[in-house]
C-alpha positions in Angstrom: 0.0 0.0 0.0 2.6 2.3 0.9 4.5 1.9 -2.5 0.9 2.3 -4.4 0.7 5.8 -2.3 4.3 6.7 -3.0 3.4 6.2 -6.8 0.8 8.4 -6.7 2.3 11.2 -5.5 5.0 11.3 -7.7 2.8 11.1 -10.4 1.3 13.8 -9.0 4.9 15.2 -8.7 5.9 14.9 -12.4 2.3 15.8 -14.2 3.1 19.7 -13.6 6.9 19.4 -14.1 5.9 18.1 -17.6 3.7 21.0 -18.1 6.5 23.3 -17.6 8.9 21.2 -19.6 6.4 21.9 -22.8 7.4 24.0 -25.6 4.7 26.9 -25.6 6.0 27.4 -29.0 5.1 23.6 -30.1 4.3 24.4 -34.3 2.4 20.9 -33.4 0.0 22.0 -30.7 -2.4 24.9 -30.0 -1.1 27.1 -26.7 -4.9 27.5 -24.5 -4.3 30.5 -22.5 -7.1 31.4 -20.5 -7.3 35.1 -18.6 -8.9 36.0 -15.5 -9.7 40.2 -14.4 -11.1 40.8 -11.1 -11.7 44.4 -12.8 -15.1 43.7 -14.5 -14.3 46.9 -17.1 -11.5 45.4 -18.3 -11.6 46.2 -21.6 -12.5 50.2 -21.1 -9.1 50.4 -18.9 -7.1 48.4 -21.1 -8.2 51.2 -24.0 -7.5 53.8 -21.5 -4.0 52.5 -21.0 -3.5 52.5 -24.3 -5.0 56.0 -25.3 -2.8 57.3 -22.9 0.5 55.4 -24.6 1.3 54.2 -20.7 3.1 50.7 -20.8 1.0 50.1 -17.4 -0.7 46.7 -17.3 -3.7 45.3 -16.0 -3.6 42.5 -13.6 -5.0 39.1 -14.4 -4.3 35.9 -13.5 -3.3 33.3 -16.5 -4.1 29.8 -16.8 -1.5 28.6 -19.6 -2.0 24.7 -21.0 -3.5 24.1 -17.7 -0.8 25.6 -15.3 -1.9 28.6 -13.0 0.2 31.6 -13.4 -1.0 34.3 -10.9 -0.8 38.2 -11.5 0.6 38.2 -14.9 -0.1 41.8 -16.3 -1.5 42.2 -19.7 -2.0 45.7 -22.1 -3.0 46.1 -25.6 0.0 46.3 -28.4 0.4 46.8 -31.8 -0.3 49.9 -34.1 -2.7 49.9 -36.9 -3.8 45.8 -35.4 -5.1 48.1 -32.5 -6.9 51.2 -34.0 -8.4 50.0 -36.5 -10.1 46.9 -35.1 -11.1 48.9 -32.3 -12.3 51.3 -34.2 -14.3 49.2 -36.1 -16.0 48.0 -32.9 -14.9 44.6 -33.5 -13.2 43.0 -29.7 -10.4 40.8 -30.8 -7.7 42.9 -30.2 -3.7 42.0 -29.8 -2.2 41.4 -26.6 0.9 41.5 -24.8 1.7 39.7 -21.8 4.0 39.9 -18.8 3.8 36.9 -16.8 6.6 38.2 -14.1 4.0 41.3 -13.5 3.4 41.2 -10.2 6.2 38.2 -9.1 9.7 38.7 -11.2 10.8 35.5 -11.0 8.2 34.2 -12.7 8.9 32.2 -16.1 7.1 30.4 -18.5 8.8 27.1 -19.6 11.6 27.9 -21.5 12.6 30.6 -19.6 10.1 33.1 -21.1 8.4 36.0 -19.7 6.6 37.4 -22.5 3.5 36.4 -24.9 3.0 38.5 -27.7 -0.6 37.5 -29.6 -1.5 39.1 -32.9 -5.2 39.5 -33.9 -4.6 38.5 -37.7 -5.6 41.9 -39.3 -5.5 42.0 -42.6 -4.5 38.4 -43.1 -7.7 36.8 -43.7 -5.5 33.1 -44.2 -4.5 33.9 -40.8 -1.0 32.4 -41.3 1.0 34.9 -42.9 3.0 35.3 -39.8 3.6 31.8 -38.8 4.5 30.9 -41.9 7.2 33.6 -42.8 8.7 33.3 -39.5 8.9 29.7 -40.1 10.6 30.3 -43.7 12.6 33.0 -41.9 13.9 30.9 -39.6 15.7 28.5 -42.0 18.4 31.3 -42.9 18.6 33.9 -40.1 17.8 34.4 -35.9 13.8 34.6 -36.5 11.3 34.2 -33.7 9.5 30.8 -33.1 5.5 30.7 -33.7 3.0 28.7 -33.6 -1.2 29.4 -32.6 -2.6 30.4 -29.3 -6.8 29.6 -28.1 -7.4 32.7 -26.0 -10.2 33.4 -23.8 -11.1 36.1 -21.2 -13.2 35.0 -18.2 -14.0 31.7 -19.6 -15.1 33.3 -23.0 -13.5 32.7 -26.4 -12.1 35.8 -27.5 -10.4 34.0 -30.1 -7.6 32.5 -31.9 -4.7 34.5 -32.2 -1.0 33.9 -33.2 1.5 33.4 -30.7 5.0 34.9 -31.5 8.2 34.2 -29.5 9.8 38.0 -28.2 13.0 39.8 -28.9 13.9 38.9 -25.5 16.3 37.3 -22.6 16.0 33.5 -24.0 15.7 34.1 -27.8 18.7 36.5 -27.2 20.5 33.8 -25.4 19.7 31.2 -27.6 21.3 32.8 -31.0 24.0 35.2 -29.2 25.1 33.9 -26.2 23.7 36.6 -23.9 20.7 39.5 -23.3 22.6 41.8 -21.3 23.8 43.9 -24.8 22.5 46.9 -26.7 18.7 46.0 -27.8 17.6 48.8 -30.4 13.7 48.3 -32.0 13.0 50.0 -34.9 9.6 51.3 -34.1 9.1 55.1 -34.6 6.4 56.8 -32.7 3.8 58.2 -34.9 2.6 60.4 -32.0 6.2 62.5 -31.5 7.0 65.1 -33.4 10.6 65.1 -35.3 12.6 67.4 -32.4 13.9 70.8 -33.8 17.3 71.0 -35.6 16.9 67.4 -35.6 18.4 66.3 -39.6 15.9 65.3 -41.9 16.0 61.2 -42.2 13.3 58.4 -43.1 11.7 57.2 -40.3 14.1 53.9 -38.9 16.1 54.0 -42.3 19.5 53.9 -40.5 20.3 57.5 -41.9 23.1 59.3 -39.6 21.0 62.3 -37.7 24.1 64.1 -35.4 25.2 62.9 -32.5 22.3 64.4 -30.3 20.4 61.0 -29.0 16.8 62.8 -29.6 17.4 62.6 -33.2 17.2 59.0 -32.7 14.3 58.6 -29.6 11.1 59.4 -31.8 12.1 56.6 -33.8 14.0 53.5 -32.0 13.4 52.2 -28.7 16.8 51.4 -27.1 17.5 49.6 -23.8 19.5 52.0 -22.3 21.6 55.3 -22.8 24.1 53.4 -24.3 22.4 51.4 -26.5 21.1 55.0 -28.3 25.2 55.9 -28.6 25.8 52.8 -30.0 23.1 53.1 -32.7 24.7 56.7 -33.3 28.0 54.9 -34.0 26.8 52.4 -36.4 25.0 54.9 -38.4 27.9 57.7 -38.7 29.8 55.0 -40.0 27.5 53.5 -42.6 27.1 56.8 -44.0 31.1 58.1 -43.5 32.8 54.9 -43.6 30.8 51.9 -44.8 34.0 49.8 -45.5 34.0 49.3 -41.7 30.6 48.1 -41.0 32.0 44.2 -41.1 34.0 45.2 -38.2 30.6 46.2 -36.6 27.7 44.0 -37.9 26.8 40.2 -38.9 26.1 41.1 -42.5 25.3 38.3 -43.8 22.7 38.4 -41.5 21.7 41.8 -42.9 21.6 40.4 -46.4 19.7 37.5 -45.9 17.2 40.0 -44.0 17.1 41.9 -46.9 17.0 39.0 -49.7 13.9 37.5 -47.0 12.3 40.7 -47.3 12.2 40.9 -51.5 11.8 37.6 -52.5 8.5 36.7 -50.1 7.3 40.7 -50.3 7.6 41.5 -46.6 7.6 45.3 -47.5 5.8 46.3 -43.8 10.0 46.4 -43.1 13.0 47.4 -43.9 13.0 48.1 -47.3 9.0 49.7 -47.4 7.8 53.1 -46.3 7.6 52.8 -43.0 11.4 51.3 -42.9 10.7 49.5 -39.6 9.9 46.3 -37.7 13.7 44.9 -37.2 15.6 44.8 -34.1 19.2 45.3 -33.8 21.4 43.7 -30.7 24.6 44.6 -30.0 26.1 41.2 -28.4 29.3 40.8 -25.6 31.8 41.2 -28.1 30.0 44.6 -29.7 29.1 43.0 -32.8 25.1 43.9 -34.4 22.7 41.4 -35.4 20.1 42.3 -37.4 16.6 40.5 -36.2 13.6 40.4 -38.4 10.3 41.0 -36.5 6.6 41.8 -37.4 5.9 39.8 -40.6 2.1 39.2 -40.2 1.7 41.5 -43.4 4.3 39.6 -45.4 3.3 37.9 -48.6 1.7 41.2 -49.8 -0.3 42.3 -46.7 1.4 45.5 -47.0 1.3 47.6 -50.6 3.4 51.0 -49.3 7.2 51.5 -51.5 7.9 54.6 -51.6 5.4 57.8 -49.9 1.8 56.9 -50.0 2.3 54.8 -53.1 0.5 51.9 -53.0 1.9 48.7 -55.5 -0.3 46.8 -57.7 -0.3 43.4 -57.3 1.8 43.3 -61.0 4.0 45.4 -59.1 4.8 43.6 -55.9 4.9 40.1 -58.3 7.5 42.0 -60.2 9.6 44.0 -57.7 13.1 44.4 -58.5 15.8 42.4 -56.6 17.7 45.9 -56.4 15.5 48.3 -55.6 16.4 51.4 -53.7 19.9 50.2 -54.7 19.3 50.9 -58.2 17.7 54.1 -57.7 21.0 54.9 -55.5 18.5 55.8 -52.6 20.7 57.4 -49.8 17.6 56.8 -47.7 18.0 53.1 -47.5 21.6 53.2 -46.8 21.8 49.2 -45.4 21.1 48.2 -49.0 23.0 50.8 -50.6 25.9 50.6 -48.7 26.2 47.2 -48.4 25.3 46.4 -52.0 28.0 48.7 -53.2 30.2 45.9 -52.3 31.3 43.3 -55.3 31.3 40.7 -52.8 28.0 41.4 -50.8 25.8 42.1 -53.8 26.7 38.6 -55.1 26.7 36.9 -51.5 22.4 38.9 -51.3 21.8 37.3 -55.1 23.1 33.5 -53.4 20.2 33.8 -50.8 17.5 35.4 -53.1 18.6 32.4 -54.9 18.6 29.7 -51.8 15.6 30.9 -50.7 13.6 31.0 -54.2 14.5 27.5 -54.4 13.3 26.1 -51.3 10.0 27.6 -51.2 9.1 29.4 -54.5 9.9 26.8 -57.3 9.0 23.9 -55.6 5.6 25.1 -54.1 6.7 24.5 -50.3 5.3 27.8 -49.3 2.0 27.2 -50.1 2.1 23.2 -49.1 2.5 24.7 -45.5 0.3 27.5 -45.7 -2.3 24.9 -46.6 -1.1 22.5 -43.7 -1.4 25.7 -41.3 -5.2 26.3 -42.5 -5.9 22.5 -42.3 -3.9 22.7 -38.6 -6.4 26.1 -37.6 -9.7 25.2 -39.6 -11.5 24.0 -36.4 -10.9 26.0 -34.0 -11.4 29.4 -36.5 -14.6 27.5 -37.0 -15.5 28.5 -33.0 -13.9 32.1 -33.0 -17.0 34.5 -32.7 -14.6 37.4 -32.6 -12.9 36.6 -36.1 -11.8 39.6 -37.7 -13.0 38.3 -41.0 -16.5 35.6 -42.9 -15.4 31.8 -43.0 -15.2 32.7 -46.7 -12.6 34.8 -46.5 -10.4 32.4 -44.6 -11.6 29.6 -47.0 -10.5 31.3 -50.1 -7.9 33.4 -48.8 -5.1 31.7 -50.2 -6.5 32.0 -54.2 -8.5 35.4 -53.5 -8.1 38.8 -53.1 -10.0 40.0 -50.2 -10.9 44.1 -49.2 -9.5 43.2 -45.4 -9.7 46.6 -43.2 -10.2 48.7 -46.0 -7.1 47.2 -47.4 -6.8 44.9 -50.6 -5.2 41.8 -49.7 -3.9 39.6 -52.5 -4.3 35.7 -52.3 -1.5 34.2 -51.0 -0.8 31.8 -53.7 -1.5 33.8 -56.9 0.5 36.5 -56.0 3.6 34.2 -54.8 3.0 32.4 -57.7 3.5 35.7 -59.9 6.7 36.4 -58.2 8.2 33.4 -58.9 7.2 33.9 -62.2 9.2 37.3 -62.3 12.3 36.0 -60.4 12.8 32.7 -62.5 13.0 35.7 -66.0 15.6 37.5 -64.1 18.8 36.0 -65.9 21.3 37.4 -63.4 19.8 35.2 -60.5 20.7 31.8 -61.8 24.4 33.0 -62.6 26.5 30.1 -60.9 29.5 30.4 -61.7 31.7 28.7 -59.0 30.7 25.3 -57.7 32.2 24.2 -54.1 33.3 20.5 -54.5 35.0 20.0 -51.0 35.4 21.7 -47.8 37.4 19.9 -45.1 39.6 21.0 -42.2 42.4 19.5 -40.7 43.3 20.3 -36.9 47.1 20.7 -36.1 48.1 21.5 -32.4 46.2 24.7 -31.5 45.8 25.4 -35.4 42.9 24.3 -38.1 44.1 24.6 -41.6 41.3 24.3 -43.8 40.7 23.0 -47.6 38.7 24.2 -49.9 37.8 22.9 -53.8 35.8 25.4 -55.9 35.9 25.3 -59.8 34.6 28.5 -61.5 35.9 30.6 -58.9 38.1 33.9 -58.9 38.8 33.7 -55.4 37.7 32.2 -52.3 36.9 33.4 -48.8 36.2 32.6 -45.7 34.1 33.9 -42.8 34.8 32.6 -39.5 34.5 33.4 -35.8 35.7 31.9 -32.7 33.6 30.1 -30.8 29.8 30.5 -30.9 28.9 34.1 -30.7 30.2 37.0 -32.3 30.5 38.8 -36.2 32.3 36.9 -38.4 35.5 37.8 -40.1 36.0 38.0 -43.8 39.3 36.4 -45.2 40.3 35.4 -48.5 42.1 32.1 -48.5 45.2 31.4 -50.5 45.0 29.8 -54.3 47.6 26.4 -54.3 46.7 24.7 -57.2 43.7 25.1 -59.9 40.8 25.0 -57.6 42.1 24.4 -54.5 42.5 27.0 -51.7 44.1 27.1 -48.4 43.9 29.0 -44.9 45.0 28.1 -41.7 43.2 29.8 -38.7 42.8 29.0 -34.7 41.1 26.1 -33.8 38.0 26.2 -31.8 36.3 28.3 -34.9 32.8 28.4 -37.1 32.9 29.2 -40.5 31.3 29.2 -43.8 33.1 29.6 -47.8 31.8 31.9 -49.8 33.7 30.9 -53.5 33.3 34.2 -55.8 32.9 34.5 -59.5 33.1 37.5 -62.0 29.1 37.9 -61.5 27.8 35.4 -58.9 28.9 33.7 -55.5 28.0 30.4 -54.2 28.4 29.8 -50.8 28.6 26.7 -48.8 26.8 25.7 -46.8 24.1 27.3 -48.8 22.3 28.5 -45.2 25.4 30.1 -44.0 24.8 31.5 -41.0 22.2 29.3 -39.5 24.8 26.0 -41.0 28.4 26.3 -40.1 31.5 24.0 -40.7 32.2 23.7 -36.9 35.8 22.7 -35.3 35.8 21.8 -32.0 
């Protein structure tokens, strides 16, 4: 009897330790996340909050997969996925939660303290911004994402999407710390541009003086010296661009930017507004870019240039070079960094990797329809939905008028772009094929070998250990296609083999794949 009881209460023991262990961002399971407000006019004070722009939360307490999190404190977020829902009257609005509210030590499993849950405006398919972080992640630091079932005092407000945030443990996971420089580029559309403040482009990067209110109307830093170090990297891409590899990943920068084209995220970098990107300045003082925000990708957002809205002919058919080709000082990460032989070529490789693996073999539309299939029945139960069961239905064929907005169909408008890349002759250029990379470690030394046909030179980017920039080097020619370079052991690196008009670069998801020496 004793070892029956003993049993049980283990059992007991392990059932809630094995809640925690779960992965609240499990692609394979829907996150139930149940609120509780003492404060019957919840939502009148939560709109108050927000009116007011105070980052003050209400209290709540959360039931998360079943587990009881007391206190958390939860506000409204987001921009236009605020205003205009709520000023449509509708009542599914985005949230933002802070579980370590009232208790800081607090954590979610995994280490998180944070749940950021987007409404799905003007994304009828509602999986825009699952799947692009889930393509985004193959080639760059991305947040995770899955699907979240969210009620409010045992009501179904709805389903919402459930996106991992630029914080401590996705920090820690991709750059070895959290304590660095954290810069969002988020202007605020309420403050005014400060007198004798330089004329930029909202979160362009542009150099505005060394006065740090230049910069506060349109970043959010972490701390004072956060907004000096965003000062630095700016003066320099504008004064001295040749040095921005000592400063930034930027190969992270250009897969960003070929993500961004090739799968028409324009609600970023490279669109009007210039914004939704993070930049974190790890241990070593080396930036990362971070992609963030994509639930308008795949054409949710039509705005170039201005107010100029794009067609959907002219989204299908945007150019791999723009602003670059137009010499658009106002965009200075892609004119600066494009000037370069080398990085133009190294941007064309991953417009190239990633057209391949999603674009010309239809993978981007296989999971957008696994993600519907995955949703389907529990959209079927959301009162609250922002948009008819038709519109979700068709969403991925159709155009639908979402929020006063025109929203292309996911799949005809993808479609049309690879249509327009595979005619651009300049993408497929491959002129150097890798055959072999191996390493050989000597004493505290790694020499590596490298076979590439085609090529006029080889480099290669390495770093020691796991965080940190990576260093550029060109390796040394020994025979006809056969390069050399012997480094420090205990590195990462990748090859990028240059030709006249193309690179290839091994392994093709450089970056996120590594040739690793221990």
């Amino acid at each position: 009897m004793r070892c029956k009881l003993t049993l049980l209460a283990l059992l007991w023991i392990l059932v809630p330790f094995y809640s925690q262990a779960q992965d609240i961002y499990d692609p394979k399971k829907l996150v139930e996340i149940k609120l509780y407000f003492k404060n019957p006019k919840w939502k009148q004070t939560m709109d108050s909050l927000k009116d007011e722009k105070q980052e003050e939360r209400l209290v709540a307490d959360m039931v998360l997969n079943g587990v009881k999190y007391p206190g958390v404190g939860v506000r409204y977020k987001g921009n236009s996925s605020y205003a205009n829902v709520r000023k449509s009257g509708q009542v599914k609005l985005p949230l933002n939660i802070k579980v370590n509210h009232t208790d800081r030590l607090k954590k979610l499993p995994g280490g998180y303290t944070t749940l950021k849950l987007s409404n799905g405006f003007r994304d009828p398919s509602m999986v825009r911004e699952v799947l692009a972080y889930e393509i985004a992640r193959n080639y760059m630091p991305a947040p995770k994402a899955n699907f979240a079932k969210v009620y409010v005092n045992d009501e179904l407000l709805g389903v919402y999407t459930n996106a991992e945030s630029i914080d401590g443990p996705f920090l820690d996971r991709f750059f070895g710390d959290h304590d660095g420089s954290t810069i969002k580029a988020d202007p605020n559309w309420t403050m005014a541009k400060p007198p004798k403040c330089p004329e930029g482009d909202k979160c362009s990067l542009n150099y505005l003086g060394e006065d740090t209110l230049c910069y506060r109307y349109l970043y959010e830093y972490s701390s004072p010296r956060a907004a000096q170090d965003l000062i630095k990297l700016t003066r320099t891409l504008q004064d001295k661009p040749t040095e921005i590899p000592q400063m930034m990943d930027v190969d992270q920068a250009l897969w960003l930017l070929a993500f961004n084209n090739v799968m028409l995220n324009l609600d970023s970098y490279i669109g009007a507004f210039s914004q939704n990107y993070y930049l974190y300045m790890d241990s070593l003082g080396g930036f990362h870019p971070i992609i963030w925000d994509l639930n308008l990708a795949f054409g949710g957002f039509r705005l170039m240039n201005g107010a100029k809205r794009l067609s959907n002919d002219e989204m299908k058919n945007l150019h791999l070079f723009v602003h670059y080709k137009e010499s658009n000082a106002k965009r200075p990460l892609v004119t600066k960094l494009l000037a370069s032989n080398l990085y133009r070529k190294m941007y064309l490789a991953h417009c190239r990797t990633i057209y391949r693996d999603y674009l010309e073999n239809g993978l981007y539309l296989q999971r957008a329809k696994e993600w519907q299939t995955f949703i389907d029945p529990h959209l079927k139960e959301d009162k609250y939905k922002l948009y008819p069961e038709k519109a979700f239905a068709n969403s991925l064929t159709e155009s639908f008028d979402a929020s006063g907005e025109s929203v292309p169909g996911i799949q005809p408008l993808m479609d049309g772009r690879r249509d327009a890349l595979k005619a651009v002759p300049y993408l497929f250029v491959e002129e150097a094929v890798v055959t072999k990379v191996q390493h050989l470690k000597t004493a505290n030394k790694v020499k590596i070998n490298i076979q590439a046909t085609g090529a006029l030179q080889v480099w290669v980017f390495w770093r020691k250990g796991n965080v940190g920039i990576f260093k550029e080097q060109l390796a040394n020619k020994t025979a006809e296609g056969v390069y050399e370079l012997e480094l420090e052991a205990g590195i990462q690196y990748y090859v990028v083999a240059e030709g006249e008009r193309s690179a290839t670069v091994s392994p093709v998801k450089a970056g996120m794949e590594l040739y690793k020496v221990q």
